[in-house]
Each structure stands twice: as structure tokens, then as C-alpha cells.
C-alpha positions in Angstrom: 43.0 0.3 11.9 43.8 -0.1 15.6 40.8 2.4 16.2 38.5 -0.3 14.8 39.7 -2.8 16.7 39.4 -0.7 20.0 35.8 -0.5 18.5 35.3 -3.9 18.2 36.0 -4.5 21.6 34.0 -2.3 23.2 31.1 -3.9 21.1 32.0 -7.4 22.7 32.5 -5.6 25.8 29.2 -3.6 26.2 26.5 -5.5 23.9 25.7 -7.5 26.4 24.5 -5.4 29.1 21.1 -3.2 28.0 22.0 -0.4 30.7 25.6 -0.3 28.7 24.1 0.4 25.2 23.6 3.8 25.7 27.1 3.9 26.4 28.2 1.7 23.5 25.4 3.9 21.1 27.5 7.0 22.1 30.9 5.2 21.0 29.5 4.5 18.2 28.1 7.7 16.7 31.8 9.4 17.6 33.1 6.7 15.0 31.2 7.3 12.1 33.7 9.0 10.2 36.3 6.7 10.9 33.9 3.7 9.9 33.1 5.5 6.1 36.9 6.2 5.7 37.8 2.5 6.5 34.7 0.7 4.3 36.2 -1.4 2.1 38.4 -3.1 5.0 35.7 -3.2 7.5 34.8 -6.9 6.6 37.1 -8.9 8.5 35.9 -6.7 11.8 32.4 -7.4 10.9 32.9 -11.1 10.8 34.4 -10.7 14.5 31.0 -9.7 15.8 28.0 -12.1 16.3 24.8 -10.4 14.7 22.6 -11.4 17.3 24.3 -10.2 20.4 26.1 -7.4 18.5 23.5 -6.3 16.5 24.3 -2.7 17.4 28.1 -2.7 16.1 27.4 -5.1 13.8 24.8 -2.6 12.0 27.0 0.6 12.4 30.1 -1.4 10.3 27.7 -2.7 8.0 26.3 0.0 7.2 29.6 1.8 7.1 30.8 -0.8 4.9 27.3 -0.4 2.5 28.2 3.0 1.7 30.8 3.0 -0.4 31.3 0.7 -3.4 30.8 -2.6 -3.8 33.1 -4.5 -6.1 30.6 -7.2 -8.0 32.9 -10.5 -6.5 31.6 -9.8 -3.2 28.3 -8.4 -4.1 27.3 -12.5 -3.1 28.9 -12.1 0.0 27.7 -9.0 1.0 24.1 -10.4 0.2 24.4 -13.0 2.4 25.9 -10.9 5.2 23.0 -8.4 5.2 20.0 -11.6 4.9 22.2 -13.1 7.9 21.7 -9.8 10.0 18.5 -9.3 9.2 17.5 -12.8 10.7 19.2 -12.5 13.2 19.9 -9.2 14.8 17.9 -8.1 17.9 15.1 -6.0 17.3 15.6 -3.5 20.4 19.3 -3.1 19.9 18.1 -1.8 16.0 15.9 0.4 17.1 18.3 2.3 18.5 19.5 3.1 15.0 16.3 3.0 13.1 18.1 5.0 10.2 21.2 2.5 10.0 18.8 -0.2 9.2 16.8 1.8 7.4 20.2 2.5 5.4 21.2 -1.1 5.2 18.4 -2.7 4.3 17.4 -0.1 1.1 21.1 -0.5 -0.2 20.3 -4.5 0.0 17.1 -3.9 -2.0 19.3 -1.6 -4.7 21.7 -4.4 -4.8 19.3 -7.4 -5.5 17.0 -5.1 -8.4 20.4 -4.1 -9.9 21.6 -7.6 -10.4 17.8 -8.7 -11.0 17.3 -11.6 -8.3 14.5 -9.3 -6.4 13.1 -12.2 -5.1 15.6 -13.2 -3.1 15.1 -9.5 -1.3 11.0 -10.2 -0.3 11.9 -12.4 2.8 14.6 -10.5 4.4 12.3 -7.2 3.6 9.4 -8.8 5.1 11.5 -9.7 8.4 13.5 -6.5 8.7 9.8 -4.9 8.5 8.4 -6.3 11.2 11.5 -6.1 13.3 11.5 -2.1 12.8 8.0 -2.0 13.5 7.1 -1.4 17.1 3.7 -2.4 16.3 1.7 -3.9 13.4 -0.2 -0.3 13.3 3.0 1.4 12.3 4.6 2.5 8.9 8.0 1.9 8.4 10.4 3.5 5.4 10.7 -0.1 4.4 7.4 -1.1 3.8 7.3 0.7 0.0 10.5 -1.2 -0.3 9.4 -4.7 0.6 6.1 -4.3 -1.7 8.2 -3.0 -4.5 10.2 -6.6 -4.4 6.8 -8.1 -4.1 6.0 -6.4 -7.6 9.3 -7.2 -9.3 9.2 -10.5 -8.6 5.6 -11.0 -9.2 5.0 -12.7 -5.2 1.8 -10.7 -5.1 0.9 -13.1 -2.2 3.5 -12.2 0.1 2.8 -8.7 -0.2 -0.1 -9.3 1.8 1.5 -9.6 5.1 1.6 -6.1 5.4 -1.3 -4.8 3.4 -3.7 -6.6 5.7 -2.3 -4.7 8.9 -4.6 -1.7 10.0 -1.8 1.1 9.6 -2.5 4.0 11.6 1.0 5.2 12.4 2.4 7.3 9.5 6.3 8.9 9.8 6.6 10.2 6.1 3.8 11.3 3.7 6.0 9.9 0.9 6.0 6.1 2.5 2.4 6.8 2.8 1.6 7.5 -0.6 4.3 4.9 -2.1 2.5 2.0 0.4 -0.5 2.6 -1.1 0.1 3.0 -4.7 2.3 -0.2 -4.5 -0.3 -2.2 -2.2 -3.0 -1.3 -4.9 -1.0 -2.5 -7.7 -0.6 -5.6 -5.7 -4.2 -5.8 -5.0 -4.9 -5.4 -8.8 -2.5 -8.7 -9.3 -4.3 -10.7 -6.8 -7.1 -9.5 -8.7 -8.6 -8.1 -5.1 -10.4 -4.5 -6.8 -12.1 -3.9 -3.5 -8.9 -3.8 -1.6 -7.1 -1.9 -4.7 -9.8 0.6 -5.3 -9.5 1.4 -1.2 -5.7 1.5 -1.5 -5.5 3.9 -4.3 -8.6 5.7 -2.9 -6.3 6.3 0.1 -3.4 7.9 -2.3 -5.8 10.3 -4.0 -7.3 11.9 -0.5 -4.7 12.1 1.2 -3.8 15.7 2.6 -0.8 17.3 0.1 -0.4 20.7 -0.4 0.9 20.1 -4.1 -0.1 17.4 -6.2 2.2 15.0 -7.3 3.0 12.2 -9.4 2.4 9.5 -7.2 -1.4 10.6 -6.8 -1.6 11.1 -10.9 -0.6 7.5 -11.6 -2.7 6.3 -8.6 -5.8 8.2 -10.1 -5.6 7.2 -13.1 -5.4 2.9 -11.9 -8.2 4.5 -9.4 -10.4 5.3 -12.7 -10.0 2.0 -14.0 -10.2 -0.4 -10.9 -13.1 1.4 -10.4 -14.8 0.8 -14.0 -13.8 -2.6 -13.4 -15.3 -2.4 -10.1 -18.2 -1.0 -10.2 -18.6 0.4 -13.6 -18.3 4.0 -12.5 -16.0 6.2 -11.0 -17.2 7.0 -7.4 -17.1 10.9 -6.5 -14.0 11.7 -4.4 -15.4 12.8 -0.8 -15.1 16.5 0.5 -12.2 16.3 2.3 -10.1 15.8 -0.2 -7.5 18.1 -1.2 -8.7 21.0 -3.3 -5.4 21.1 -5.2 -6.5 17.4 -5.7 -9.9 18.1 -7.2 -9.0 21.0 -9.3 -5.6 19.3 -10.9 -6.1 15.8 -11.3 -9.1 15.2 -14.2 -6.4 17.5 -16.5 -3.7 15.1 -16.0 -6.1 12.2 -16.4 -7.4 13.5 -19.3 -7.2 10.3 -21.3 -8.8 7.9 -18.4 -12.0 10.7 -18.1 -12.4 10.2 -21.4 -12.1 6.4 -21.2 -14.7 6.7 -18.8 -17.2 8.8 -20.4 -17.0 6.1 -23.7 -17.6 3.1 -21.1 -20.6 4.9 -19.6 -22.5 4.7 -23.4 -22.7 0.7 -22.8 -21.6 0.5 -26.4 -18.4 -2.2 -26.8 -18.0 -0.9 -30.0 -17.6 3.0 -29.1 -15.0 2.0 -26.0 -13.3 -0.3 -28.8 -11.9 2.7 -30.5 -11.2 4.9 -28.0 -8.6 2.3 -27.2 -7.2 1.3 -30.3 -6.8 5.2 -31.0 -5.0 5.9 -27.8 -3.6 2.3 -27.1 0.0 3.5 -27.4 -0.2 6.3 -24.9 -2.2 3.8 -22.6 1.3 1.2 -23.2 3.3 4.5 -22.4 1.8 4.4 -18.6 1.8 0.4 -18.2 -2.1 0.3 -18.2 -2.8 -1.6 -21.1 -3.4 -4.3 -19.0 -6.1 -2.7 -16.9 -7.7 -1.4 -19.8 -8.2 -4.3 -21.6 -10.1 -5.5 -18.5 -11.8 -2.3 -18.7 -13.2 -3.5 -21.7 -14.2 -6.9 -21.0 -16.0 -5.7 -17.5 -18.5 -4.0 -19.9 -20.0 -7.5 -21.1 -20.3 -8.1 -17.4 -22.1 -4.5 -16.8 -24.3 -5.1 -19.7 -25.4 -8.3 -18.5 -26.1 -7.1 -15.2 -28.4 -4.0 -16.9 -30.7 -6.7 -18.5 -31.3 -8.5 -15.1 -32.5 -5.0 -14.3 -35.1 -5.1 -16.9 -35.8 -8.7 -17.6 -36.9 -11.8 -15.2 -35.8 -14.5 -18.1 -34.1 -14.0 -21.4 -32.2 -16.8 -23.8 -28.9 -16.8 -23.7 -28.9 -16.0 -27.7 -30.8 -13.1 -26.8 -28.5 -12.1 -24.5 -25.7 -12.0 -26.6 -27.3 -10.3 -29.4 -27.8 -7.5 -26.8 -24.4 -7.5 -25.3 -22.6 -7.9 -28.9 -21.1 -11.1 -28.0 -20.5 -13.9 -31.1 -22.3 -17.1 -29.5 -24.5 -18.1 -27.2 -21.4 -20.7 -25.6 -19.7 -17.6 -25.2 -23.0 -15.7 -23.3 -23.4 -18.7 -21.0 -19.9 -18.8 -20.3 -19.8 -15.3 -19.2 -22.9 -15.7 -16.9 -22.0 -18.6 -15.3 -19.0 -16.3 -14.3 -20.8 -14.0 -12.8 -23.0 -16.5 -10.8 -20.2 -17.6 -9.5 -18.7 -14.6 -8.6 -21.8 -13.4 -7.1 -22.6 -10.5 -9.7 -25.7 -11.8 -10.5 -28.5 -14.7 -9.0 -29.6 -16.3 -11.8 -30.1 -20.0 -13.0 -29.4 -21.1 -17.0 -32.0 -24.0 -18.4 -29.8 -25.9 -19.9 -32.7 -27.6 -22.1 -34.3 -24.6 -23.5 -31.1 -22.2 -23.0 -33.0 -19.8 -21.1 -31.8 -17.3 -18.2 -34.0 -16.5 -15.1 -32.7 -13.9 -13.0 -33.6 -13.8 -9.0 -33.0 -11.2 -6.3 -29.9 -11.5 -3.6 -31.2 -14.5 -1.6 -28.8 -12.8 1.2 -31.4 -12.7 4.3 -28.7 -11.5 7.1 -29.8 -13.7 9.6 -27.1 -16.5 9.5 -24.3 -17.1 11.5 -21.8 -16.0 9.0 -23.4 -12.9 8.0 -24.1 -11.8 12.2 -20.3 -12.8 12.7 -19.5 -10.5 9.7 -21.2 -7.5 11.4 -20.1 -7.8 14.8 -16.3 -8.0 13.6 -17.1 -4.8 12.3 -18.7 -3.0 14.6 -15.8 -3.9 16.6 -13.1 -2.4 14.2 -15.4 0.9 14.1 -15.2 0.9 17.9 -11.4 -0.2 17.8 -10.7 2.7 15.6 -13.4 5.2 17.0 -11.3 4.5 20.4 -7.6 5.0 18.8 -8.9 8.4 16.8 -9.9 9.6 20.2 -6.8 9.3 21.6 -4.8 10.8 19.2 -7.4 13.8 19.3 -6.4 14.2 23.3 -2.8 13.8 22.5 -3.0 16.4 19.7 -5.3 18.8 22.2 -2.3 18.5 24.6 0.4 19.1 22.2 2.7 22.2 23.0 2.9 23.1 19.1 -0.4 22.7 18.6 -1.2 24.9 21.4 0.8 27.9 20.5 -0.3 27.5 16.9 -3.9 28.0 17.7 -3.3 30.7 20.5 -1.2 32.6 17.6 -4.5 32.0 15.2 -7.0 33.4 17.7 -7.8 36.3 19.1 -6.6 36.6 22.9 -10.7 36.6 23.8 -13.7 35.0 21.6 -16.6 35.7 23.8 -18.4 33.1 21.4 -16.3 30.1 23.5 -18.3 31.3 26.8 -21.8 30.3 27.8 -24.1 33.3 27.9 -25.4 34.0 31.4 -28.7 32.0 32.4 -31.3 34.5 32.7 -31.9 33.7 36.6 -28.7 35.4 37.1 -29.7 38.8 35.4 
């Protein structure tokens, strides 16, 4: 135990000097071992140490101490010690140790889903996000964490934080993926299918030389989100994987074929193709989804007849959409008014419909502000993929990998002589 305490000391000692934390870093790393084989005594030492001006030592003992087991009386404690550092510790003496905090704050988020109080793990996840983050463009490891909680706990809201950050800086594939698939299922709660169908859009095209089972479940939410949507499923672009495009409609055999009976119109048809396959549909936790699958195709049949008629009763429309009343039709298209499906009016004297085109002009204020915010994201991001192209064109690995893949001389990378010259 006297090593620890000659530890501690040199964390009081040299925390407070920035040119010293190298130093104190070095120390540190040299002690791992003795850390992990003194864990379970490690608490009193970590109470010496103030998290904000030790955050250095105070992470490398707490996350020595997070390794081993945790007996469930101080599962509280230990709780409270991690929210505690996570408030309060300095961001630049953690980055020093991205993967201790990394370690730290993923065993907090087993601890608080194992004893089922995840809510009580979104905060602290949201915080030790943004203190990992050197900027709002980058990924962390913890960001499929902290939207996880968001799930579990059912504070869709919260999640948003992050989702609503234009990520550009990507470590692991794997937090990629998981960001994504998580963000769209949060998106789907919120009930935001634009911003769920992008999300899960992003899972499916994403370069992977294998496919995997993160991309399966995320294509076949993708299917439905985007019958929901927009009543079809969108044609994935070119540069999608070709593994992708050849493996993914025969593991989403079922949600095809879900497809295929919403595209006949008929309520009836896409009725029973659910009823027969509802259990395997439970199986994969989309019953849910589908059942809003099925009651978007009122919604898409309504919006076929504004394609063919300028007024209709609302009795006739429900004959033609199969619904039971014409309450129940007027309901549904005051809905969609409001939502901005359709521009229509309902006669409340007569009960009839008229339907009118998009009275959207794009000359107002709103609409030019709209624009011009994103012409300047397009420029924001036409500038940042720039400058990664430079920095990859520079890149020493890069370099030798294309010298290795061409030949020593490609006479088609030289200009041909100008005539004037021959």
C-alpha cells in the first residue's frame, strides 16, 4: 500500500502544473498493475484526491478500481463517485487518457442497465460526451452509449443533443454504425421519419467490406420508416457497398415482401401479410413500426385521390380508402392538413373535400432564410471535404499505397505536346 500513497502524492504534487502532467502521465502508466492488483482498497486513496484538480489520478484509480468487482453495497457509492467525476473532472487532463474514461464511463453505463435505473446514466453520459469531444464534429466511443440510455429510459428528447451535431469525425466504424442505428430509433420515437430515415440511410451505405447485423436490423427499420415516409422504399445510391446490395433484400426477406403488399393500395391484402407473419415481426421488435406501416396506407390512399379528384365527400372517400365512417375519414384528413400532407378544405355543411395545390410560393422570409442556411451548410461542408481531400493527398500511407498500385510511369498523367512544339 505505501506505493499508492507515494502515488497519491505525486498526484497532489504535479496536477497542478500543465508542463508536469506529462511527467505525472508517465508515473502513472508505470502503476497500472499495481492499481488492478490493489482495486478493491483503492477507495479511501481515491477520496484523497479532488476530481477537479486531480482528474488525471483520480481517473487512473477509478478506473483501476472499476475493473474488478463490485460488491452490490457499494454499487450506490460507486455511482455517485463516477457522476461526481464526470461533473467535475477537467476536460484536458482526460484527454490525456481518452481510454480510461472511455473505460470508466462504459462500466458506469453496465452498472446503471444491470440494476435498471438507466436514467440516472443519460446526464452524466451526455456530459462525459461532450467533455471527450474536442469538437462537436467528432464521434466519441460514448456516444452509442449515451443514446442507448436515452432508449432504455425512454428520454428520446435528450438524445437529441447529440444527433443534431454535424458529425464528421469518425474513430471506429462500429461507433458509426451503432450512432446511427440508435439515433434512428430515437428519431422513430420522437416520431421525426425524415431524420430516422437519414440516420438509418447512413447505416446501410456506409463502406463495410462484410455485412453485418447492425446494417440488417437498420435495413429492415429503413424499409418501414420509409413506407411510413414516403410510401416507397427509395433506391439505395451507387456507392453503396456491393456486399450491401447483393446480401441485404435476402435477409430482409420478410420487409420486401411487406413492401411489395403495401405497394397494391389494398388494406386488406397488407392486413394479412401481417397477421400471417406478426410473430416473426414481434421476434425483431417491429411490430410497432408495422402497425404504423399499416395505418400510413389510409394516409397514401387519401393522398392518391387528391391526385385524381379536385372535390370528393368525405363518405366517398372512405368507401374508397375502406375506412368505416365518414367521422373517421374527416378525422384522418384533417390530420393530414395539419400535417401538411395534403391542401385541402372540408365543407362542413355538405361534407365535401376540395383539394388545392401547395400554396408554398418561396418568396417569404422564412422560406429565403431556409435556403440561405443551406447553401451555407453545402459550402461549410464543401469546404471541410476539401480539406480532408488535401490532408489525405499528403498522407505518407496513402502515398506509398498508390505508388505501390501504379505503374512507375502512366504517360496518360502527362499533357501531350502542343503541336507548335513539333
Amino acid at each position: 500500500m505505501d506505493s499508492v500513497e507515494v502515488l497519491v502524492a505525486h498526484i497532489q504534487d504535479l496536477s497542478g502544473n500543465p508542463v508536469e502532467l506529462a511527467h505525472l502521465h508517465a508515473i502513472l502508466k508505470q502503476s497500472e498493475d499495481t492499481l488492478r492488483v490493489q482495486a478493491s482498497r483503492l477507495v479511501p486513496f481515491i477520496e484523497q484526491l479532488d476530481p477537479s484538480s486531480h482528474s488525471l489520478g483520480y481517473l487512473f484509480l477509478l478506473e483501476a478500481y472499476s475493473s474488478g468487482p463490485i460488491l452490490r453495497e457499494n454499487i450506490s457509492s460507486f455511482l455517485a463517485c463516477v457522476v461526481g467525476f464526470i461533473n467535475f473532472c477537467s476536460a484536458e487532463q482526460i484527454r490525456l487518457a481518452p481510454d480510461k474514461f472511455i473505460s470508466v464511463c462504459k462500466r458506469f453505463k453496465d452498472q446503471v442497465i444491470q440494476h435498471q435505473v438507466p436514467i440516472q446514466g443519460v446526464a452524466p453520459l451526455r456530459t462525459a460526451v461532450r467533455k471527450l469531444q474536442s469538437s462537436y464534429e467528432q464521434l466519441t466511443a460514448l456516444h452509442s452509449d449515451f443514446l442507448f440510455l436515452c432508449l432504455l429510459s425512454k428520454c428520446y428528447k435528450a438524445g437529441t443533443s447529440v444527433l443534431d451535431d454535424e458529425v464528421l469525425e469518425i474513430d471506429q466504424p462500429r461507433d458509426f454504425f451503432l450512432f446511427c442505428y440508435y439515433g434512428g430509433m430515437i428519431n422513430i420515437g420522437l416520431k421525426r421519419f425524415p431524420k430516422a430515415l437519414e440516420c438509418l440511410h447512413n447505416v446501410v451505405t456506409a463502406p463495410m467490406s462484410t455485412i453485418n447485423a447492425i446494417a440488417i436490423e437498420a435495413y429492415k427499420k429503413y424499409i418501414l420508416v420509409a413506407l411510413i415516409h414516403l410510401g416507397q422504399i427509395p433506391s439505395l445510391p451507387k456507392y453503396t457497398a456491393s456486399t450491401v446490395l447483393r446480401s441485404l433484400k435476402s435477409y430482409a426477406q420478410l420487409y420486401v415482401g411487406l413492401a411489395s403488399s403495401y405497394a397494391t393500395g389494398k388494406f386488406s391484402e397488407l392486413e394479412a401479410f401481417i397477421q400471417t407473419n406478426v410473430e416473426k415481426f414481434q421476434t425483431d421488435n417491429n411490430l410497432g413500426l408495422v402497425k404504423q406501416v399499416l395505418s400510413s396506407l389510409y394516409k397514401r390512399n387519401i393522398q392518391r385521390l387528391t391526385q385524381t379528384y379536385l372535390t370528393l365527400s368525405l363518405q366517398d372517400i372512405a368507401n374508397a380508402v375502406h375506412l368505416n365512417t365518414s367521422k373517421e375519414a374527416e378525422m384522418r384528413v384533417l390530420q393530414m392538413i395539419q400535417d401538411g400532407d395534403i391542401f385541402a378544405t372540408i365543407n362542413q355543411k355538405d361534407g365535401m373535400v376540395s383539394f388545392h395545390e401547395d400554396p408554398e410560393q418561396y418568396k417569404t422570409c422564412e422560406m429565403i432564410d431556409q435556403i440561405d442556411s443551406s447553401i451555407q451548410r453545402l459550402m461549410a461542408l464543401s469546404n471541410k471535404l476539401t480539406a480532408i481531400d488535401e490532408h489525405i493527398s499528403c498522407d505518407p500511407a496513402y502515398i506509398t499505397k498508390i505508388g505501390r498500385e501504379r505503374p512507375r510511369l502512366d504517360f496518360d498523367d502527362f499533357d501531350s505536346v502542343p503541336h507548335k512544339f513539333l
